[in-house]
C-alpha positions as CSV (number, residue, x, y, z in Angstrom):
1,X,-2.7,13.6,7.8
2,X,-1.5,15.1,11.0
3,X,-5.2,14.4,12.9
4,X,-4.4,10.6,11.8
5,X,-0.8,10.2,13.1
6,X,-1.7,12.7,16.4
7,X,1.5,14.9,17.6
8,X,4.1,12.2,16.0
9,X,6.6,13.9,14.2
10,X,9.2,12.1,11.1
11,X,11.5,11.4,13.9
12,X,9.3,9.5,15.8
13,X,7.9,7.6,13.0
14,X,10.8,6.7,11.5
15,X,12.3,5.2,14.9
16,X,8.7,3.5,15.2
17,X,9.1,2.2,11.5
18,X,12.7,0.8,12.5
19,X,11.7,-0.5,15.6
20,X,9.3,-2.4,13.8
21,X,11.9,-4.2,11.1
22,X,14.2,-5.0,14.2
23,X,10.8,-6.8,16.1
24,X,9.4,-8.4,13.0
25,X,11.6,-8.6,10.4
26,X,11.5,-7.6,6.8
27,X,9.2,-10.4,6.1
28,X,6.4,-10.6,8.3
29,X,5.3,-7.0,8.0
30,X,3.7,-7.0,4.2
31,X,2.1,-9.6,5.7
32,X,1.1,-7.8,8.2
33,X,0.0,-4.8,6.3
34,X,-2.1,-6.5,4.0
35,X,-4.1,-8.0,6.8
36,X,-4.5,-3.8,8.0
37,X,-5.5,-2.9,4.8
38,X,-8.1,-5.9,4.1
39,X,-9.3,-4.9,8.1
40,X,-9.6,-1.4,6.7
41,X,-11.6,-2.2,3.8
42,X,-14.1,-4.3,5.6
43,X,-14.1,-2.0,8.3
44,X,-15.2,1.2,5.4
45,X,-17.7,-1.5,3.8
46,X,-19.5,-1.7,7.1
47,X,-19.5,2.2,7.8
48,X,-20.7,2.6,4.1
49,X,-23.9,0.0,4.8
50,X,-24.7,1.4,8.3
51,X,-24.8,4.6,6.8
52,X,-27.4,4.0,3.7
53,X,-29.5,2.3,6.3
């Protein structure tokens, strides 16, 4: 988990996290992460075919 977050520490994330809800609001951002996660799944799908070519 550390090599995917980088030198962030809780601190940091949480301000980052907070930050967020301020910008966006508590609405947009499950909206937000669904669109990451469905990016993220096409994005695995695509490293998956390249790979059993």
């Amino acid at each position: 988990m550390n090599l995917l977050l980088g030198s962030f520490g809780t601190t940091e994330i949480v301000v980052i996290v907070f930050l967020a809800l301020l910008l966006f609001g508590g609405k947009k951002i499950p909206e937000f992460m669904k669109g990451l996660g469905l990016g993220l799944k096409e994005f695995r799908e695509a490293i998956q075919g390249v790979q059993r070519i």
